[in-house]
N, C-alpha and C positions, 0 to 999 in steps of 0.2 A: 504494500500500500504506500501511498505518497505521502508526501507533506502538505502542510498548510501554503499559499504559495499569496505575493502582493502582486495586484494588479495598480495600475494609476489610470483612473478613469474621470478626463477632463479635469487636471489635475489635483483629481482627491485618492489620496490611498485606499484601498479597500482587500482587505484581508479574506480572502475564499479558504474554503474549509477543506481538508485531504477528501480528495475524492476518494468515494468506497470501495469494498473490492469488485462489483459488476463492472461499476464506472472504467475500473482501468484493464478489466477482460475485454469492455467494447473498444475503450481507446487503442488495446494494444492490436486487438484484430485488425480494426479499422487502418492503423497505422503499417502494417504489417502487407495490408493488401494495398493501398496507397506505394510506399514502397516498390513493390512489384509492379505497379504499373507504370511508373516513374522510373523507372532503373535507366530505362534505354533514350527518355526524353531530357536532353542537354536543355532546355528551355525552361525548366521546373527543377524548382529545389523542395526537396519535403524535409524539414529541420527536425529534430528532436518534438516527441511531444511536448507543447507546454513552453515551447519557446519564447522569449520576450521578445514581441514585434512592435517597434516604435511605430507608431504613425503620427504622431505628433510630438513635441516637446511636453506637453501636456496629458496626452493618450498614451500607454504603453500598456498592451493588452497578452494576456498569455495564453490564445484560443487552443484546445484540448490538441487541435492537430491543424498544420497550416500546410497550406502550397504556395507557393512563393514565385515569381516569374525571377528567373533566373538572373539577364540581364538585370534590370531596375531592382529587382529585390520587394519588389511591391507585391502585397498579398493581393493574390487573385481568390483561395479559399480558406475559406476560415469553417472549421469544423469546432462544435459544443456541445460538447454531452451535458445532457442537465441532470444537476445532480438534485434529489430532493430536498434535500436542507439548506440548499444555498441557488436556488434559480434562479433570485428574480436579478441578480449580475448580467447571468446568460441571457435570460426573453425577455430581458426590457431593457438594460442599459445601456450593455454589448451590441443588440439587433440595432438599438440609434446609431451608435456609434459606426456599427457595419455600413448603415446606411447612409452617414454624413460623410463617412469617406470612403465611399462611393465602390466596395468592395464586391466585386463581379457574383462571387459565389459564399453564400452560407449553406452548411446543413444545421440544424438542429435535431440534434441523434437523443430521442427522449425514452430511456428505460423505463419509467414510470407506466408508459402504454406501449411500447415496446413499437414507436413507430420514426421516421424521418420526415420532418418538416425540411422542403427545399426552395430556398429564395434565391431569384436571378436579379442582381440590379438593373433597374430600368431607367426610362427618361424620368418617371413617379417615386424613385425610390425602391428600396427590395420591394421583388412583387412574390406572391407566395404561389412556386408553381405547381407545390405536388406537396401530398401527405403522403407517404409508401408503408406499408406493413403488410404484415406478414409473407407473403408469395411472392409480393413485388417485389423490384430487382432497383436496387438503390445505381445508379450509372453518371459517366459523366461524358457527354461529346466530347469535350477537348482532354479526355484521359483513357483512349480507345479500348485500354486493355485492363479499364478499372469495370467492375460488376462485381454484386453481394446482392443475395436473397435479404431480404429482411427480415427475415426469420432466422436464417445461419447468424445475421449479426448480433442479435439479442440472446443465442441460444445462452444457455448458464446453468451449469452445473456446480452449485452449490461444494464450496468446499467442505469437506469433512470436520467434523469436529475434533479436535483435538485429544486424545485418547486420556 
């Protein structure tokens, strides 16, 4: 499990809480198949989960999983798993901020319903293009060789108890 981690959003500090152990099954999946589809595109950097991506002097944000345009280093996607005890960072603060700086792709990967909220920026701001769960197949056009059921994503098997 992780740590507690700071974010600066419009510059106010805010302390997010260790994401739990599902949180970081979907993040490592998630990042793991990103990866793979990333390996052979020089045009995309995929950094460590949880990387701190300045977008402002003021914003520095640590989205669960990022893709980054390689040249500029500008985040094209910003990936968030919401976690239950600490959301409203994610679906209200973070999603402005996606929006003000003008962030081509978010998901919102939410275990709670075990489904994928996906926003494309538009001329209006993210527009919200797809809910996906279950059978649905989470994908991205400009990541050819990215694809996940939404059901494999969320799958969790519970760790053992400790004897």
């Amino acid at each position: 499990m992780s740590r507690p981690y700071e974010e600066i959003l419009y510059g106010q500090k805010v302390m997010r809480a260790a994401p739990g152990a599902r949180h970081e099954v979907i993040c490592d999946r998630l990042h793991q198949l990103l990866a793979a589809s990333v390996a052979d595109l020089a045009a995309v950097q995929l950094p460590a989960p949880r990387t701190t991506i300045a977008l402002s002097a003021a914003t520095k944000i640590r989205p669960d999983l990022a893709l980054l345009d390689a040249a500029s280093g500008d985040l094209f996607l910003a990936v968030e798993i919401v976690s239950r005890d600490d959301h409203r960072p994610d679906t209200v603060l973070k999603k402005e901020i996606y929006e003000e700086f003008r962030v081509p792709r978010l998901w919102m990967v939410d275990p709670r319903y075990d489904n994928v909220e996906i926003y494309h920026h538009s001329e209006y701001g993210l527009k919200l293009e797809a809910i996906l769960a279950g059978k649905e197949v989470l994908a991205e056009a400009s990541l050819p060789e990215f694809a996940v059921v939404i059901a494999e994503l969320f799958a969790w098997d519970a760790p053992s108890p400790p004897p």
